[in-house]
C-alpha positions in Angstrom: 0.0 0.0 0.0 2.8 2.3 0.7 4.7 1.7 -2.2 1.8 1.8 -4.6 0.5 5.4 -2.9 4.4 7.0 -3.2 4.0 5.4 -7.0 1.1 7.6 -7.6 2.2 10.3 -5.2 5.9 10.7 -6.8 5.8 9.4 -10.0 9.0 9.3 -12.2 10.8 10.5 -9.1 10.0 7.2 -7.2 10.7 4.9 -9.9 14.2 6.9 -10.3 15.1 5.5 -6.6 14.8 1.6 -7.8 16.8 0.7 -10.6 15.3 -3.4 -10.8 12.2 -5.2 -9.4 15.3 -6.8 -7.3 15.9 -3.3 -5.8 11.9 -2.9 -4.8 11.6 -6.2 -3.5 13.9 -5.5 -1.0 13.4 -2.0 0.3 9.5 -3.4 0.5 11.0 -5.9 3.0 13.2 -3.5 5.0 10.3 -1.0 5.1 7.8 -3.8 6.2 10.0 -4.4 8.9 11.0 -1.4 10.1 7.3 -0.5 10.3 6.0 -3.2 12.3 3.3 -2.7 14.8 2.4 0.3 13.5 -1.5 0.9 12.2 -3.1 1.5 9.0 -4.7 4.6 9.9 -1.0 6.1 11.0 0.6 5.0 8.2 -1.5 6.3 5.8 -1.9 9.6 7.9 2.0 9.8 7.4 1.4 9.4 3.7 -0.7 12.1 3.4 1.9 14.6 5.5 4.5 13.3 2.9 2.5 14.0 0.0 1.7 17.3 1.2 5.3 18.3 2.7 7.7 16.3 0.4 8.5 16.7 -2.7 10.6 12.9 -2.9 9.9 10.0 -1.3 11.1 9.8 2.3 13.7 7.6 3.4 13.0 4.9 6.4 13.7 7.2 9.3 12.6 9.9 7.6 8.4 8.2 7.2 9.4 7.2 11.0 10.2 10.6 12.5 6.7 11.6 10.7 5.1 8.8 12.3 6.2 9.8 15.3 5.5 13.5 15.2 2.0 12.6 14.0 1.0 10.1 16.7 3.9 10.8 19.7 4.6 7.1 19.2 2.5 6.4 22.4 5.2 8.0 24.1 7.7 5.6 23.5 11.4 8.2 23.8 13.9 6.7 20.9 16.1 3.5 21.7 19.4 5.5 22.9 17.3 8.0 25.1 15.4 4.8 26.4 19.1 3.1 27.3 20.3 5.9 28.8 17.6 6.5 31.1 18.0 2.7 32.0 21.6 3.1 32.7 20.9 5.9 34.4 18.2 4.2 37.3 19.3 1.0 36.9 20.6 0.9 40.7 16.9 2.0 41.5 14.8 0.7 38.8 11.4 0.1 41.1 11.6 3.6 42.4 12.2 5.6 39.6 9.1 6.8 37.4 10.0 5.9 34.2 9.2 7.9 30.9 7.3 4.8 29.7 6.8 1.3 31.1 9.1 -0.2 28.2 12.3 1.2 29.3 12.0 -0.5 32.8 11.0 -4.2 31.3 13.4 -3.6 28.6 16.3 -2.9 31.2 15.2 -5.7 33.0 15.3 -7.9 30.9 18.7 -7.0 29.0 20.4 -6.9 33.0 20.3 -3.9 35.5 23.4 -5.3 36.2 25.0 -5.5 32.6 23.6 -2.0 32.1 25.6 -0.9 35.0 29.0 -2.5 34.5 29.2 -3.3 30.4 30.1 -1.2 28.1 27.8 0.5 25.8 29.1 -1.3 22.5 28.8 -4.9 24.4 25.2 -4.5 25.9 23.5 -1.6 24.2 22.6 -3.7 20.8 20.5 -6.3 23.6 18.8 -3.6 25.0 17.8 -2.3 21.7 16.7 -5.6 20.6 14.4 -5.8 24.3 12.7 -2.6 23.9 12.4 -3.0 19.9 10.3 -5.7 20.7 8.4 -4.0 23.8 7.8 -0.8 21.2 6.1 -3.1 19.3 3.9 -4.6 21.3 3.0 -1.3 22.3 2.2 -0.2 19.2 0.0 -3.2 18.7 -2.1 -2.3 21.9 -0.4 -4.1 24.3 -0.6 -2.7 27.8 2.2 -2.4 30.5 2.2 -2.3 33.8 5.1 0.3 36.0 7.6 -0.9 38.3 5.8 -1.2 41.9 8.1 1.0 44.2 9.7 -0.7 46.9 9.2 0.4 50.5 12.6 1.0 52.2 15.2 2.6 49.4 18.3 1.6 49.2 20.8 4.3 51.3 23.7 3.9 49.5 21.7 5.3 46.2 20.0 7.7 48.4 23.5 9.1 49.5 24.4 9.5 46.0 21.9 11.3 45.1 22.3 14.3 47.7 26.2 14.0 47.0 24.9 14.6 43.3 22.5 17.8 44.4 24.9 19.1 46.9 27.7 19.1 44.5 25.7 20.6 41.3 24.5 23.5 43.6 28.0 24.1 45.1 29.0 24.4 40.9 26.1 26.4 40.3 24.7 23.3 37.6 21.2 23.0 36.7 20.6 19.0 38.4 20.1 17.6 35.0 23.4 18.7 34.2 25.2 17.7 37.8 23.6 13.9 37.0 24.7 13.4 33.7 28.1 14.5 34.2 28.6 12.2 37.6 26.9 9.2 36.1 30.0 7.7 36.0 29.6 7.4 39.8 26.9 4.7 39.8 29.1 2.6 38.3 31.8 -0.1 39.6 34.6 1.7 41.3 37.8 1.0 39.0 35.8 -0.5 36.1 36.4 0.5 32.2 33.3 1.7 32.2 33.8 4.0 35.4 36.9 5.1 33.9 35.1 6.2 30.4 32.1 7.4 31.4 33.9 9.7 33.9 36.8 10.8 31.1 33.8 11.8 28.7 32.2 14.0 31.2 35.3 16.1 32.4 35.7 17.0 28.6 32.4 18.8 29.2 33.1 19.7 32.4 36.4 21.2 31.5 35.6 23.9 29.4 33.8 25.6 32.5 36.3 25.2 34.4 35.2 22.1 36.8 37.1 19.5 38.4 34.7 16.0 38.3 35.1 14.1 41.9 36.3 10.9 42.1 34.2 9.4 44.5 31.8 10.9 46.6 32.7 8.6 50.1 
């Protein structure tokens, strides 16, 4: 349906983008899968904003972003905003409120603990592949349940966190800044992964002229 509408919609310019049936055959299979789960009605509304906004056909992520601008994508962030919230509360993944339900089963079941001591380039393709899924079944209508919170929080993460607010008002940081630049500190003390995330951030924090701590015991 998609195919035959751009056809009609784009005329000589859609048939210049496929040079054999081979060529078509494929892309219809890539854009089949890559637009799984989502429904008639939104694909066809995205259609109709190409038709009216675009003057070539749109690439893959191009008919995405307009599927998501058009519906919010049921509120579903992108996969490496979804991963790094996880990273970010995966020491306290039951008491954190999560942007959507997805992110929490997808860090669960890639590993709070992988996501806290594995590099990005050795778990971040699993957790993609978990909360690809979850998107989709979201998409389809599937429902899902939040974390309950537990009781009693942990006190080592709750000493963090005022070390974190403490030390971003002592630098005059907004707090969204003072916890993405000491994320480093909820990981594994003398891990790679401590060691990168922490390197990465004093770049940032370097150029106003901040020293990152290296523990906060």
């Amino acid at each position: 349906m998609i195919f035959a509408r751009f056809m009609a919609i784009y005329g000589h310019k859609f048939k210049s983008c496929f040079e054999t049936q081979d060529e078509i055959r494929i892309a219809k299979r890539e854009w089949a899968l890559s637009l799984d789960g989502y429904s008639e009605a939104e694909l066809v509304a995205a259609i109709d904003y190409c038709k009216e906004h675009s003057a070539w056909m749109p690439t893959i992520s191009e008919f995405i972003k307009v599927l998501r601008n058009l519906t919010g994508d049921h509120g579903l962030p992108v996969a490496k905003h979804a991963y790094e919230e996880a990273c970010n509360f995966s020491d306290s993944a039951s008491r954190h409120h999560w942007t959507h339900p997805a992110i929490y089963h997808a860090g669960k079941a890639t590993g709070w603990f992988r996501l806290r001591t594995e590099d990005e380039a050795d778990v971040y393709p699993d957790f993609r592949y978990n909360y690809d899924v979850l998107c989709r079944r979201v998409r389809a209508g599937e429902t899902m349940d939040s974390p309950v919170p537990v009781a009693l929080p942990d006190k080592s993460d709750n000493a963090l966190f005022l070390f974190i607010q403490s030390w971003g008002e002592e630098n005059n940081l907004k707090p969204e800044i003072a916890s993405k630049w000491l994320f480093y500190l909820t990981k594994p003390k003398g891990s790679q992964v401590r060691k990168r995330f922490q390197t990465q951030a004093q770049v940032d924090a370097s150029a106003m002229g901040i020293t990152l701590p290296d523990d906060y015991q």
